[in-house]
Every structure is written in structure tokens, then in C-alpha cells.
TIZAMAR-132424 format. One record per residue: y, z, x of N, C-alpha, C, O, CB in turn; residue in three letters. Coordinates in steps of 0.02 Angstrom, whole numbers, plus 32768, in hexadecimal, padded with zeros to 4 digits. Glycine has a CB too. Layout:
<recs>
YZXYZXYZXYZXYZXALA ...
</recs>
This chain:
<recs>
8268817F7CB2825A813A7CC3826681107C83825181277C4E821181317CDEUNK 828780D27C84829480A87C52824A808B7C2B8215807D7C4682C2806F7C73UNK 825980877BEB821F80577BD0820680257BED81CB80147BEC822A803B7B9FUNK 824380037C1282097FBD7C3A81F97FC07C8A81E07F907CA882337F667C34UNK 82087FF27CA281D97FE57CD081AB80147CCB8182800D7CF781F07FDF7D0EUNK 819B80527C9B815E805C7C77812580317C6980EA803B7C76816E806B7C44UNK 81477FF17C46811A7FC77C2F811B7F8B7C5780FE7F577C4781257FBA7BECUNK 81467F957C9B81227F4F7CD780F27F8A7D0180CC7F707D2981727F177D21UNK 80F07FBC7CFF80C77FF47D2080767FCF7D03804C7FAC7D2080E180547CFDUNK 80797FE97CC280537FDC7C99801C7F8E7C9A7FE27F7E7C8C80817FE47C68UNK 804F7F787CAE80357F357CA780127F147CE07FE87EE77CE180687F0E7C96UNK 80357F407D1C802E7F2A7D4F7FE67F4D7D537FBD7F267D6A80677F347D7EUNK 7FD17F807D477FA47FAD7D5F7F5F7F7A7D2C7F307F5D7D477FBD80107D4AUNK 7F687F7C7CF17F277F547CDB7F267F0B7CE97EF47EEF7CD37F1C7F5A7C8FUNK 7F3F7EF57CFA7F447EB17D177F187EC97D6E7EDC7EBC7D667FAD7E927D19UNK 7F1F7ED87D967F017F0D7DBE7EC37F237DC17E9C7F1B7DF07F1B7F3B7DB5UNK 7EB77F437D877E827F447D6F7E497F1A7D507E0C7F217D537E8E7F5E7D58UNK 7E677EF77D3A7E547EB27D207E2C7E887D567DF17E797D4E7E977E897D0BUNK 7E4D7E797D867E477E3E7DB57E277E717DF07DF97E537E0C7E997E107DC8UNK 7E307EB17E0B7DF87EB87E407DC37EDB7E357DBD7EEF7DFB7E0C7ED17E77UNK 7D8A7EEE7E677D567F1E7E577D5C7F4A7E5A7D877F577E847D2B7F207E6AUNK 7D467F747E427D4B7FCB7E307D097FF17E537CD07FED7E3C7D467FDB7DCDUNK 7D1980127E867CDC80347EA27CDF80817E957D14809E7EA17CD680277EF2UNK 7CA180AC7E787CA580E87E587CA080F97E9F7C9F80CB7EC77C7181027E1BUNK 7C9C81377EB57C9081797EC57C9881A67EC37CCB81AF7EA27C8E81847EDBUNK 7C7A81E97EDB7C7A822D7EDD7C9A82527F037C8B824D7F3F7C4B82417EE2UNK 7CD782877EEC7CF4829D7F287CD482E47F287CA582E97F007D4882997F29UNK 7CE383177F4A7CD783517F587CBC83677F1E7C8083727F137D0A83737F71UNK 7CED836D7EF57CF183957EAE7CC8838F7E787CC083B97E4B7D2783897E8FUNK 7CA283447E817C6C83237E637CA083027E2E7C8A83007DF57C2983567E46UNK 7CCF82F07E347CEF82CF7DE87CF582917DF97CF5827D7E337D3C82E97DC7UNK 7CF7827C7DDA7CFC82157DD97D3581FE7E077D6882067DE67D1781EA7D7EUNK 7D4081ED7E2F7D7A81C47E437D74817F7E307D4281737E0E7D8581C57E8AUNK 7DA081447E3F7D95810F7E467DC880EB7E877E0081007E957D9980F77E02UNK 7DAB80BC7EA57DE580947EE87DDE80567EC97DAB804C7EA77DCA80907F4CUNK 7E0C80247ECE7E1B7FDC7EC77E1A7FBC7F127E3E7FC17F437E647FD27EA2UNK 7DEC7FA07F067DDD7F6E7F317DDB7F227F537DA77F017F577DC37F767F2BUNK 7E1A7F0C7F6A7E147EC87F6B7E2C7EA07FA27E617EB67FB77E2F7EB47F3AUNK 7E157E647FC67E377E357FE07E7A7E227FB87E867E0F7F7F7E0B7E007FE7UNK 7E9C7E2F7FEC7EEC7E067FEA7F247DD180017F097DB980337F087E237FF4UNK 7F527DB87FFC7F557DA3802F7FB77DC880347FDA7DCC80037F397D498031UNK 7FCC7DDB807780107DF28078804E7DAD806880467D74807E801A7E1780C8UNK 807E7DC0804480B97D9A804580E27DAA806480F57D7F808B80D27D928018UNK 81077DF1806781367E02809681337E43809481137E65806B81777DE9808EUNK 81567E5580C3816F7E9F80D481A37EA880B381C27E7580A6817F7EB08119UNK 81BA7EDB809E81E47F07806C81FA7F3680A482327F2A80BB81B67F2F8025UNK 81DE7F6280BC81F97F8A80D481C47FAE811381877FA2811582127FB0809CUNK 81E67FDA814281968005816981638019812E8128800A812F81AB80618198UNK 8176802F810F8129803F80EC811E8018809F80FE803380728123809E80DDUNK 813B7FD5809781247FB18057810D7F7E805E81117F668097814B7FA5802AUNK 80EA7F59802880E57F0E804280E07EED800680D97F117FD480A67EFC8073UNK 80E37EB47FFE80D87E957FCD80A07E6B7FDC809B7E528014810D7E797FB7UNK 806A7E5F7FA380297E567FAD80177E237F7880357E297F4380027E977FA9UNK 7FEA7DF07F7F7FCA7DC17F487F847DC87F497F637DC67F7D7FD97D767F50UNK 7F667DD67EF87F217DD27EF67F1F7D997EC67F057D647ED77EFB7E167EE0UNK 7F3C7DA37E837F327D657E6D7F7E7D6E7E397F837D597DFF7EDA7D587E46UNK 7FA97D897E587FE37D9C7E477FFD7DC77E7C7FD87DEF7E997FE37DB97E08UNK 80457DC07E8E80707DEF7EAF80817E3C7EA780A07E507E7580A27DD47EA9UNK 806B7E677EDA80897E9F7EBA80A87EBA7EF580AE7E927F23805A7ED17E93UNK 80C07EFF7F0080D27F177F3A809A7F5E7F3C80897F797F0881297F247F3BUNK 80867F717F7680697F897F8980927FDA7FB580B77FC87FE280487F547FA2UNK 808F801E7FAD80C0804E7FC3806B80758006803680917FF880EE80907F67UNK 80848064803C803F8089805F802C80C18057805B80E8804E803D808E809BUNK 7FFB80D780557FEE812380507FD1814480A37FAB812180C47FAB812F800BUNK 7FE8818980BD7FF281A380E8802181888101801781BE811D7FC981AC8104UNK 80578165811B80778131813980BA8141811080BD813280D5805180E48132UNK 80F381608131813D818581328172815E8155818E818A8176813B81CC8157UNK 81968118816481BE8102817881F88115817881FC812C813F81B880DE816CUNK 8230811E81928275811D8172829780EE814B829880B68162829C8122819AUNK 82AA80F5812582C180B780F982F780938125831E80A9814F82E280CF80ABUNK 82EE805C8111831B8028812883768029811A839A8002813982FB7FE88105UNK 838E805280F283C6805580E783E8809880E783D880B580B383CA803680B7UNK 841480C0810D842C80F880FC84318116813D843880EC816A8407811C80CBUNK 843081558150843D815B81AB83F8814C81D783F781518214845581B681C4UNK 83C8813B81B7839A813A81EB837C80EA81DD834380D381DE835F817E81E6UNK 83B980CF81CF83A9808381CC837B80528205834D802D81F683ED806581CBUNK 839E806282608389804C82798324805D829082F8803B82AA83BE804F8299UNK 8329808D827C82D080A2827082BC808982508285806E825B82B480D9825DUNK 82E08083820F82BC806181E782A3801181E382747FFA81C482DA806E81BBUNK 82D07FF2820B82DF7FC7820A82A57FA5824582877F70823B83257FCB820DUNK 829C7FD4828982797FDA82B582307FCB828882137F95828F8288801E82DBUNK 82158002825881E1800E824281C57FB0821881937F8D821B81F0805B820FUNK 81FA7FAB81FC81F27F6D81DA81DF7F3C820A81AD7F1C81FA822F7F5981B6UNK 81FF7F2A824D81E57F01827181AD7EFC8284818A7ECA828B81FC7EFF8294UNK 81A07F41828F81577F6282B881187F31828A80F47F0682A3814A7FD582A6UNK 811C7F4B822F80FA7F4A820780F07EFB820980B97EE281FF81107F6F81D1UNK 812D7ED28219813B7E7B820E80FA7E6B823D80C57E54822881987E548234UNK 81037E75826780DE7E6B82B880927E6482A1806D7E3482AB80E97EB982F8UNK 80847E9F828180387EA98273800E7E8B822D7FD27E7F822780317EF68272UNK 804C7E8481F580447E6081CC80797E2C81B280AF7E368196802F7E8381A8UNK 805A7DF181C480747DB981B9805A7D82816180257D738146805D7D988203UNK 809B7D78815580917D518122805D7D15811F80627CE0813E80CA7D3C8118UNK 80277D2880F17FF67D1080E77FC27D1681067F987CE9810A7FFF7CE880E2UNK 7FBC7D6481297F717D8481457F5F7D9381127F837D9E80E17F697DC28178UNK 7F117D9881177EF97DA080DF7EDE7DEB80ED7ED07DEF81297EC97D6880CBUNK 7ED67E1280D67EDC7E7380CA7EA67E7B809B7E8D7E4C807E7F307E9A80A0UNK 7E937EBE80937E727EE480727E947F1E80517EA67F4C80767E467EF48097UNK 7EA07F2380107EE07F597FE87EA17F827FC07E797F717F957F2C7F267FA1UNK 7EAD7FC17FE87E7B7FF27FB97EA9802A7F927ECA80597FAA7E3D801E7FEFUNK 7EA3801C7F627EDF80447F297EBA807D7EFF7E9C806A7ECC7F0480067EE6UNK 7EB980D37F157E9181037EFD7EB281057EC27EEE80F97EB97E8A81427F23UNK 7E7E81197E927EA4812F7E4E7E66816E7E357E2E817A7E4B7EAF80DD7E09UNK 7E8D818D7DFF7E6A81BC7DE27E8C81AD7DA87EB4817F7D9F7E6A82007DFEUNK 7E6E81F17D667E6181E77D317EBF81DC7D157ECE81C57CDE7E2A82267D16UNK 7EF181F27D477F3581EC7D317F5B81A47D4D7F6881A87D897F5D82317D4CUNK 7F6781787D387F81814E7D457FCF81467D757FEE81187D8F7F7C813D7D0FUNK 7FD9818A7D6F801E818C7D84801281987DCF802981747DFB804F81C57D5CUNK 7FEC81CF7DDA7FCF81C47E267FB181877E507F9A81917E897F9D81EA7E29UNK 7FB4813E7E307FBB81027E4B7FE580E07E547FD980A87E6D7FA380E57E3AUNK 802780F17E45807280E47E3E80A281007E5580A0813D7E52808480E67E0DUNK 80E380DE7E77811A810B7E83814A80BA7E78814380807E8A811981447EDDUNK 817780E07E5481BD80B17E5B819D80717E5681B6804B7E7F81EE80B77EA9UNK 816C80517E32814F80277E3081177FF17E4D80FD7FBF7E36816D80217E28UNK 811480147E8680E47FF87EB4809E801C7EB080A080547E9581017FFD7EFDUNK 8076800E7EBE803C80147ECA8016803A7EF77FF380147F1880317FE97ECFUNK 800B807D7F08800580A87F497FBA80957F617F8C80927F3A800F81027F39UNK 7FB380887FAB7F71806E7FB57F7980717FFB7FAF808280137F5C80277F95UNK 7F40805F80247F27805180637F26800D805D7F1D7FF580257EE680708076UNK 7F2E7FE9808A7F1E7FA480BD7F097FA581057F197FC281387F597F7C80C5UNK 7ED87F7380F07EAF7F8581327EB47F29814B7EB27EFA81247E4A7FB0811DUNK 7EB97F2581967EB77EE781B77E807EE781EF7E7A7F1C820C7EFD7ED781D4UNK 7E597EB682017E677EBF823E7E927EAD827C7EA37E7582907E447EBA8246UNK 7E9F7EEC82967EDF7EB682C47EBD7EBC830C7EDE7E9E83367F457EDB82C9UNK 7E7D7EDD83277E6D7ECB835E7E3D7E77835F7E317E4E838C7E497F0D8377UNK 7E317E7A832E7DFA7E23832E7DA57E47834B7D7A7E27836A7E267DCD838CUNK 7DA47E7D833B7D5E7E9F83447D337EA082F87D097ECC82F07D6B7EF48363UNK 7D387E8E82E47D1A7E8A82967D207ECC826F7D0C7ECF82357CC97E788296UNK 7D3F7F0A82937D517F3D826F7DA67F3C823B7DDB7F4282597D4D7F7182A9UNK 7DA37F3581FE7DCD7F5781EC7E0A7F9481F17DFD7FCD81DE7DB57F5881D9UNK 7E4D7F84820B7E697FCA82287E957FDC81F17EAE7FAE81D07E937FC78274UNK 7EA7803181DE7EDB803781AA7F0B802F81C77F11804681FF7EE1806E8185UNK 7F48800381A37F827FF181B57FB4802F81BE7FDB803481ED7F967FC18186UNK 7FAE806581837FBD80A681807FB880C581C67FEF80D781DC7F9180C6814FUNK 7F9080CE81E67F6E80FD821C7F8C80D482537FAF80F782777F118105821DUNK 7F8A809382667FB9806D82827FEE807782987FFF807F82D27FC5804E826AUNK 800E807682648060808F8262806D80C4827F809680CA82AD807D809C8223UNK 804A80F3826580508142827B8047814982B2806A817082D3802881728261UNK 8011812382D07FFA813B83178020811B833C802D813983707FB28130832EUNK 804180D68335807E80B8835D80C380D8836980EF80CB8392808E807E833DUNK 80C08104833A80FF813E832581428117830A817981278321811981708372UNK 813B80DF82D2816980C4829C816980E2826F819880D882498164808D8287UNK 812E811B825681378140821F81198174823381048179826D8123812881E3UNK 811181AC81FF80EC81E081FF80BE81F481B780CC81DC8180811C82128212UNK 8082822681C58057821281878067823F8163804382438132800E820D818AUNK 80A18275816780CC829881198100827E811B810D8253814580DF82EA8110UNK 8127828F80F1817482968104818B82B7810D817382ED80FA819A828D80EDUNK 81C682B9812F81C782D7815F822882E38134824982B6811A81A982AA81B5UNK 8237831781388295832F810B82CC8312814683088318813D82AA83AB8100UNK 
</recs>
């Protein structure tokens, strides 16, 4: 990986840190985790499984469980499908919930520059929160590995 997007990685992640709340808990193992926690609001879709997100800066967001086909290459029109799907349910300038797990390695909060996390909406109007991830999957635009 090049020096600078090392250091927009970098930047991006304590800036991140900076600006949302940090909730501890305990997983199995008893070791520290930490999740990021915050109101958002969406800008656009990127792709079936990306988004681009504002908290108090822009970032893009990569879903976690949630496997789309990419938008370009032979399985374009899936992909392409998936992206609509995702448009439908999140619209520019809903406001979301981005829960971003991290542990003690920083790199396990990152891929290719985005930000790996859950978003949660509600999209029935029941006051429950739904994962957008689990969504997808269960609509069958993605799947929750990947799949070769």
C-alpha cells in the first residue's frame, strides 16, 4: 500500500475516533473490544454493499456480512441490480446509525480504504432499528460470505 493512503487511512480513522462515541465491551474471550457508534446521515450509494456516509465529515462505509457483486466485470448486471436495491432503502440524506467494530489492530477496521461496519435504519417505521446488511441478504442482492 502507498504512503498516502496509509496516511488518509490514518487520518481518517482518528478523525473517527475523535468525533464519535466509543462503547467498551466484553466478548467471549474477556478481552476488550471496542464499536463506534454514531448517528449519520447517507450521501450516496457507491455500490451493493458501500455507501458513503456523513458524521461530521464524509467517508465511505464497506458493509460487513453483506457480499454484492461488483458493479463492473461479468456480473455487472447483479451488481448493478444490488445497487438499486440498496438506492431504494437508502436514500440520500436518511439519517442511519454506522456501528464500526474495532479491536486492538487497526487494520481490521479497514479495507481499500473504507471503513467496515454495520448500518442500521429503520425501514419498517416501527421504532426498531433494522441491519441493512441482513436486509440485503435476506432480499437475495447479496450474500453474507463471499462467495468465488
Amino acid at each position: 500500500m502507498i504512503k498516502i493512503e496509509k496516511l488518509m487511512i490514518s487520518l481518517c480513522y482518528f478523525f473517527i475516533v475523535s468525533v464519535v462515541s466509543i462503547t467498551i465491551f466484553a466478548s467471549d474471550d474477556n478481552t476488550k473490544k471496542t464499536k463506534i457508534v454514531e448517528e449519520a446521515k447517507v450521501i450516496s450509494v457507491i455500490d451493493g454493499d458501500t455507501i458513503k456516509v456523513s458524521v461530521t465529515k464524509e467517508f465511505n462505509v464497506r458493509l460487513l456480512d453483506c457480499w454484492a457483486p461488483e458493479i463492473t466485470g461479468p456480473n455487472k448486471d447483479s451488481g448493478l441490480n444490488s445497487k438499486r436495491y440498496l438506492e431504494s432503502i437508502l436514500k440520500s440524506g436518511d439519517k442511519i446509525i454506522v456501528e464500526i467494530p474495532t479491536t486492538n489492530r487497526f487494520e481490521d477496521s479497514v479495507s481499500l480504504g473504507r471503513m467496515l461496519g454495520y448500518v442500521w435504519k429503520d425501514l419498517n417505521n416501527d421504532g426498531k432499528d433494522d441491519n441493512i446488511s441482513e436486509n440485503i441478504v435476506k432480499s437475495g442482492f447479496a450474500t453474507k460470505t463471499k462467495t468465488k
